[in-house]
C-alpha positions as CSV (number, residue, x, y, z in Angstrom):
1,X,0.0,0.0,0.0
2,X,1.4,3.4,-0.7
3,X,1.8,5.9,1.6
4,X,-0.9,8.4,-0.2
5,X,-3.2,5.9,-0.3
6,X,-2.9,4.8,3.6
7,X,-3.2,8.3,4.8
8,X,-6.0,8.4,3.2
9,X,-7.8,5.5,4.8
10,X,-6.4,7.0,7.9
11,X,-8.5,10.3,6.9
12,X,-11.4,8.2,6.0
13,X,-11.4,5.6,8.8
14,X,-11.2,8.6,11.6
15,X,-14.4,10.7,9.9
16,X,-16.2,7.7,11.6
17,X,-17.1,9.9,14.4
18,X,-20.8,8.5,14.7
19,X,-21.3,5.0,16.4
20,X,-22.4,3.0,18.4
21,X,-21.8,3.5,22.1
22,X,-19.7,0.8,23.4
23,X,-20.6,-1.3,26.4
24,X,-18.2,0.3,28.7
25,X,-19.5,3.6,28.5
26,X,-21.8,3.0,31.2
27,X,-19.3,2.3,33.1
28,X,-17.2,5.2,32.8
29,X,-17.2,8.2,35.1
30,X,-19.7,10.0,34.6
31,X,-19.6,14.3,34.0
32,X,-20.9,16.6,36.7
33,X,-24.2,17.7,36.0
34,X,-23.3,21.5,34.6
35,X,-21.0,19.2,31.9
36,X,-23.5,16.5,30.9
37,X,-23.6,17.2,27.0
38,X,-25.4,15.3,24.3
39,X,-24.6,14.9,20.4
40,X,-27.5,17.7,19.9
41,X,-25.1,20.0,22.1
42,X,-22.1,18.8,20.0
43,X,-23.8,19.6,17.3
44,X,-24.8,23.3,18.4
45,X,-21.3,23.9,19.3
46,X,-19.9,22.8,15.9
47,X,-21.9,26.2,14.5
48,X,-21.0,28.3,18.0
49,X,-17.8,27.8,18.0
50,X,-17.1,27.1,14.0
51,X,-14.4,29.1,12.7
52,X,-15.4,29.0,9.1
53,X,-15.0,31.9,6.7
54,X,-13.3,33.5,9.6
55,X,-10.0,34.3,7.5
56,X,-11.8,33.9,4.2
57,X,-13.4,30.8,2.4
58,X,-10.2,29.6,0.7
59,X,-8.4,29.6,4.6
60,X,-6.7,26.5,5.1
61,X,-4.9,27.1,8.2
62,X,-7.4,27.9,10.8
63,X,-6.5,28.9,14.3
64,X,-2.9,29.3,13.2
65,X,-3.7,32.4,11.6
66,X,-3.8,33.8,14.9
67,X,0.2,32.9,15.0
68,X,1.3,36.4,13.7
69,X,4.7,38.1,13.2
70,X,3.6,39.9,16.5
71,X,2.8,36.4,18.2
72,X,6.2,35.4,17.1
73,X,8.4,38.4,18.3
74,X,7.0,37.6,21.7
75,X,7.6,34.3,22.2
76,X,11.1,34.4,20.9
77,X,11.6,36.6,23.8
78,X,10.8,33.9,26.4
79,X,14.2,32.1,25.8
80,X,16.3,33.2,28.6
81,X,18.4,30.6,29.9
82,X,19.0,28.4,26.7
83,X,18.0,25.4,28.0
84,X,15.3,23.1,25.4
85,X,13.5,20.1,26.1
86,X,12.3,17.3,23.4
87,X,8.2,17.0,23.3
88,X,8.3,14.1,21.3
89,X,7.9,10.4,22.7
90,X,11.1,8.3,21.4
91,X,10.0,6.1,18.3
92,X,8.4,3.3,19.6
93,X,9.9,0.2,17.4
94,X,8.1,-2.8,20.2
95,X,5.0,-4.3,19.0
96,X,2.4,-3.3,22.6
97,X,-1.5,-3.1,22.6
98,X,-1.5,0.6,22.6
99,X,1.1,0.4,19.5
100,X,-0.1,-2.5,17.3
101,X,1.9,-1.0,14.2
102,X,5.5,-0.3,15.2
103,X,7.9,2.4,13.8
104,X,10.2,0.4,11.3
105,X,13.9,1.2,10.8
106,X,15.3,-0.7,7.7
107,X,19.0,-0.6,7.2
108,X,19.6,0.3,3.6
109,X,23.2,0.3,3.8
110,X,25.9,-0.3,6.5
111,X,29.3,0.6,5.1
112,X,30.9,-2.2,4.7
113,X,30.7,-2.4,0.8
114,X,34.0,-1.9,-0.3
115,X,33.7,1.9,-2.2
116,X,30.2,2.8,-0.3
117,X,31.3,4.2,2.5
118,X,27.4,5.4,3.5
119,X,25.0,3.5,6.4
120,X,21.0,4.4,4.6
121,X,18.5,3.6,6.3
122,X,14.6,3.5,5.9
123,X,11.8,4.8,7.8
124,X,8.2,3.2,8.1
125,X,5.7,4.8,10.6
126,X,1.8,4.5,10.5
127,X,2.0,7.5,12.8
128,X,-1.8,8.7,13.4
129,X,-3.0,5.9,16.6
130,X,-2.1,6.4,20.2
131,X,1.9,5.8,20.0
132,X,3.9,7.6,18.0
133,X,4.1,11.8,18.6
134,X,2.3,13.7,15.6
135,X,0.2,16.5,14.3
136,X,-3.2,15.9,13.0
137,X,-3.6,18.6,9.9
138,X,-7.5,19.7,9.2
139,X,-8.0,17.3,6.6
140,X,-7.7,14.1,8.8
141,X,-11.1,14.1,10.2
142,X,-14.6,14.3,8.2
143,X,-17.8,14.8,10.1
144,X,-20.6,14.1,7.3
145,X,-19.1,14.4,4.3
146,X,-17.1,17.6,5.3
147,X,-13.8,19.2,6.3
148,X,-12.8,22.6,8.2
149,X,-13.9,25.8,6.3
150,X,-16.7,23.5,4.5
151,X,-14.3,21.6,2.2
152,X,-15.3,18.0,1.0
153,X,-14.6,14.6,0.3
154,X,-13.6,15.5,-3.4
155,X,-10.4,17.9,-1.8
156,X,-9.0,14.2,-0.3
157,X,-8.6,11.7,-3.5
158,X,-6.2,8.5,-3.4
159,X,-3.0,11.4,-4.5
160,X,-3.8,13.1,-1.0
161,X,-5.4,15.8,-0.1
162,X,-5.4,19.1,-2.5
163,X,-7.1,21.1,0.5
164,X,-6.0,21.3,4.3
165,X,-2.9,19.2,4.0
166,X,0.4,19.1,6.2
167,X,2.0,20.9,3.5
168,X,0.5,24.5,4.3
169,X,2.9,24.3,7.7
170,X,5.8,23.6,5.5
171,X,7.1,27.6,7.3
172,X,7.1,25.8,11.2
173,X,5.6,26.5,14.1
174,X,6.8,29.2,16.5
175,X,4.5,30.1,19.1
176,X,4.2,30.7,23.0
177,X,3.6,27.2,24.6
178,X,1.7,26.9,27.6
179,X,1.6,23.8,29.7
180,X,-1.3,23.1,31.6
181,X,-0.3,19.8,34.1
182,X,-3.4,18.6,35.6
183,X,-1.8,15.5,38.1
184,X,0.5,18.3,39.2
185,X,-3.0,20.3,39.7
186,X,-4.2,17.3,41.7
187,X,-1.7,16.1,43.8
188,X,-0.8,12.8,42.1
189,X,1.7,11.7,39.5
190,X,-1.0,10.8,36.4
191,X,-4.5,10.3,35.4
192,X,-6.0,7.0,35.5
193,X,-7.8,5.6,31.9
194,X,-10.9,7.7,31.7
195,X,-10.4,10.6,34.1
196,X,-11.9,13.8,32.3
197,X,-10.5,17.1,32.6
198,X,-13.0,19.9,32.6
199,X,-12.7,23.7,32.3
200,X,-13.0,24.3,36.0
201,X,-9.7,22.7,35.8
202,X,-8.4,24.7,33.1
203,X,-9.2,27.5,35.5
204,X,-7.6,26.7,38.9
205,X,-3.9,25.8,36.4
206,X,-4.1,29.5,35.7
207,X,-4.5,30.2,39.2
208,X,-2.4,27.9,40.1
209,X,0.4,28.3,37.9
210,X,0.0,32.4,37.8
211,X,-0.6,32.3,33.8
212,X,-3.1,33.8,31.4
213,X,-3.8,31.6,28.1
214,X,-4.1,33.7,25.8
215,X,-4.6,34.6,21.6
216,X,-1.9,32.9,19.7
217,X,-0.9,30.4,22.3
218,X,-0.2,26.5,21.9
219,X,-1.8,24.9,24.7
220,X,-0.1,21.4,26.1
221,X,-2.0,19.3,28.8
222,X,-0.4,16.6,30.6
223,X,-2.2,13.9,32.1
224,X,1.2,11.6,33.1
225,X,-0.5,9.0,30.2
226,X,3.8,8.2,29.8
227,X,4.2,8.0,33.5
228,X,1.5,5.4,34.0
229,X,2.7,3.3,30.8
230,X,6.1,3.5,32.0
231,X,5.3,2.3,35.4
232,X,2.0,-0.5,34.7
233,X,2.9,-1.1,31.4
234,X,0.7,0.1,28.1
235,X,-3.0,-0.5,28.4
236,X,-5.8,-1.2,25.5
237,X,-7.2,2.3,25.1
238,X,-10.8,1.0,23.0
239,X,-11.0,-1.2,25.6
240,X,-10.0,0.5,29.0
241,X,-10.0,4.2,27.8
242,X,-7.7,7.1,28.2
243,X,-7.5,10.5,30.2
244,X,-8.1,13.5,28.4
245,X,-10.6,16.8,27.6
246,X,-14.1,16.6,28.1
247,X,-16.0,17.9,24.7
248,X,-16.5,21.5,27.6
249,X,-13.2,22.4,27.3
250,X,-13.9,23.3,23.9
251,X,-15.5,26.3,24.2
252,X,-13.4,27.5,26.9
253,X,-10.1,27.0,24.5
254,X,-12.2,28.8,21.6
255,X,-12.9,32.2,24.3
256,X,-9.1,32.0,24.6
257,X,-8.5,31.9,20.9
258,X,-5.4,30.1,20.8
259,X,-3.6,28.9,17.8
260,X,-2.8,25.1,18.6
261,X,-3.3,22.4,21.5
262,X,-1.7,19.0,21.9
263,X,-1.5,16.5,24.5
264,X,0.3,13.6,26.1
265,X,-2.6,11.4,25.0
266,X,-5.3,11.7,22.2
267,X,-7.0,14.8,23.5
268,X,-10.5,13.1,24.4
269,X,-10.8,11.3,27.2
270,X,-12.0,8.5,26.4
271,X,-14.7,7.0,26.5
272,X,-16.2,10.4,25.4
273,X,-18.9,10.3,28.2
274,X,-20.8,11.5,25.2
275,X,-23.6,8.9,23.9
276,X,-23.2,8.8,19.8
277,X,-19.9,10.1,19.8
278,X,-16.2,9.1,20.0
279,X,-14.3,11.8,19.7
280,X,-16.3,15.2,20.3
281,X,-12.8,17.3,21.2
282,X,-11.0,16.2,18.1
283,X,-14.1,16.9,16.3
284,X,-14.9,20.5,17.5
285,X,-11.1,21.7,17.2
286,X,-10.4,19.8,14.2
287,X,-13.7,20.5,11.7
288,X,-14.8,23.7,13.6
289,X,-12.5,25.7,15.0
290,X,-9.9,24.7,12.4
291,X,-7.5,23.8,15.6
292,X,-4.6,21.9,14.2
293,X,-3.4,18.8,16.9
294,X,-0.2,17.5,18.8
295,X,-1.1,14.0,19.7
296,X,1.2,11.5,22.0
297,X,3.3,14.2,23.5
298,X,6.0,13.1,25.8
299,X,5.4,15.8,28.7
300,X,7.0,14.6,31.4
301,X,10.5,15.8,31.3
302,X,8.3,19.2,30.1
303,X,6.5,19.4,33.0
304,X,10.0,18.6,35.6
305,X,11.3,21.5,33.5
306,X,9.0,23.7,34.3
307,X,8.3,22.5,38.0
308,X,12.2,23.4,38.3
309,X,12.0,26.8,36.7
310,X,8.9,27.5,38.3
311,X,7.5,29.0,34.4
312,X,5.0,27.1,32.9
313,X,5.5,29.4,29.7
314,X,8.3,28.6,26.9
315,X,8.8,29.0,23.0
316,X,7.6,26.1,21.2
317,X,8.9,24.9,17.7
318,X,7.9,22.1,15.8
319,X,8.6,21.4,11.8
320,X,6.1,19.1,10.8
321,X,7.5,16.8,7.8
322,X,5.9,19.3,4.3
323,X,4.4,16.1,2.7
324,X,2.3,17.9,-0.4
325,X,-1.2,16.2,0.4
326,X,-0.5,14.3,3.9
327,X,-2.8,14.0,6.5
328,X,-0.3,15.1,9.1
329,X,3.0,14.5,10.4
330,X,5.3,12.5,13.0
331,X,7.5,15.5,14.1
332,X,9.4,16.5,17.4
333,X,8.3,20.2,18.7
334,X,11.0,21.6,21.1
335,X,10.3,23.7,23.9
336,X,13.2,26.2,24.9
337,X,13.2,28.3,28.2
């Protein structure tokens, strides 16, 4: 299979948003009552917080048009001490039930061929899933029959995707970062599978951490996902779930108007505590707000960082992979303080 072809099944296969709700649902934790939603009320939000047209009809980067010249000058100005930390989980190359399709190294050449003096290698990585540290762009997710900014299934053919691709961030991202680390919020060292985080939350970090997110910012959230694997080993996530945003954070990120989120897990907790719907955050940032998405983060030598500096703010980079027509991009951002 080429790799056009299999980032676009990827596209395809996660524009099933709509399904049945899955036994274990019931048995989830269940929202407080001022967070219950319903489909209908994802469905309201998708027009209340929609981000269409906003930068004109042809606009194909959403919310990183609010990543200005401006935006830039400022964060540039929070490196002070030199000191950059890697957001990226290492490749993970060890079959697990959270990885079921591995990162592949194939050595090309080794050197030892007497006038070829060159080791080649290969890479292979099915990166969109729950292992492997990427960016979703806005043309991985369909929600019926549409993309961000009311593009269609004709922009994504079997060649890629003509609209909304990876491509457009082929200039990097350079941003103020923000981390947002809810166990250190809590008093514990992660989130268990299925713990929601909820805007309240989002609230008492700011407090907490003596921050303002803001317009323009790049928002990571922590939930120790790494620190749990590393310690109890990886976990199935359709079956047993995974810590994340409830679908009420999204409207509280949209008041803040920032450019970018990403987390150390998928985003949505999981199950969605939502009836009819899997994925409701990646959804409403994704399709509405046109909120591109750092997925499987490695946050936890980010958050020490920060714990030691006492500054939860830094510059983030990140220089997703320019593939004309890709659905995204493995890539390693880079915080610096």
């Amino acid at each position: 299979m080429t790799s056009s072809r299999r980032s676009l099944l990827l596209c395809f296969a996660v524009g099933v948003l709509l399904a049945a709700t899955p036994g274990w649902l019931n048995a989830a934790e269940k929202p407080p009552a001022r967070h219950v939603m319903t489909l209908t009320d994802i469905e309201r939000q998708l027009q209340q917080l929609s981000n269409w047209n906003r930068w004109g009809d042809g606009d194909e980067l959403g919310s990183l048009n609010l990543m200005t010249p401006k935006t830039r000058r400022r964060a540039a100005k929070l490196v002070k001490r030199g000191v950059t930390v890697s957001l990226a989980r290492v490749a993970e190359e060890a079959k697990a039930v959270d990885n079921p399709d591995p990162f592949q190294q194939k050595m090309l050449k080794i050197g030892r061929t007497p006038g070829v003096p060159w080791a080649v290698d290969n890479y292979s990585v099915n990166y969109h899933g729950y292992a492997h540290t990427h960016i979703d762009s806005l043309c991985h997710l369909f929600f019926r029959g549409r993309l961000y900014n009311g593009f269609t299934h004709e922009d994504v053919t079997e060649k890629g995707a003509r609209r909304l691709s990876i491509h457009n961030l082929r200039h990097g991202i350079f941003a103020r970062g923000v981390l947002v680390d809810i166990p250190r919020l809590r008093g514990k060292q992660w989130l268990e599978p299925g713990e929601a985080v909820y805007p309240e939350d989002l609230d008492a970090w700011e407090k907490k951490a003596d921050i303002k997110i803001g317009r323009g910012d790049i928002v990571f959230f922590r939930t120790g996902r790494w620190a749990r694997r590393d310690a109890k080993g990886p976990w199935d996530v359709q079956a047993v779930g995974m810590p994340g945003l409830h679908a009420s954070c999204c409207a509280w990120l949209k008041s803040r108007d920032v450019a970018m989120v990403g987390s150390d897990a998928a985003m949505d907790v999981m199950p969605s505590q939502i009836e009819g719907i899997t994925h409701p955050v990646h959804l409403l940032l994704l399709h509405a707000m046109g909120c591109h998405i750092f997925d499987n983060c490695d946050l936890e030598d980010l958050g020490a960082t920060c714990e030691k500096f006492n500054r939860w703010e830094f510059l983030l980079t990140a220089s997703p992979i320019p593939v004309r027509g890709g659905t995204g991009s493995p890539l390693n951002p880079i915080a610096g303080f």
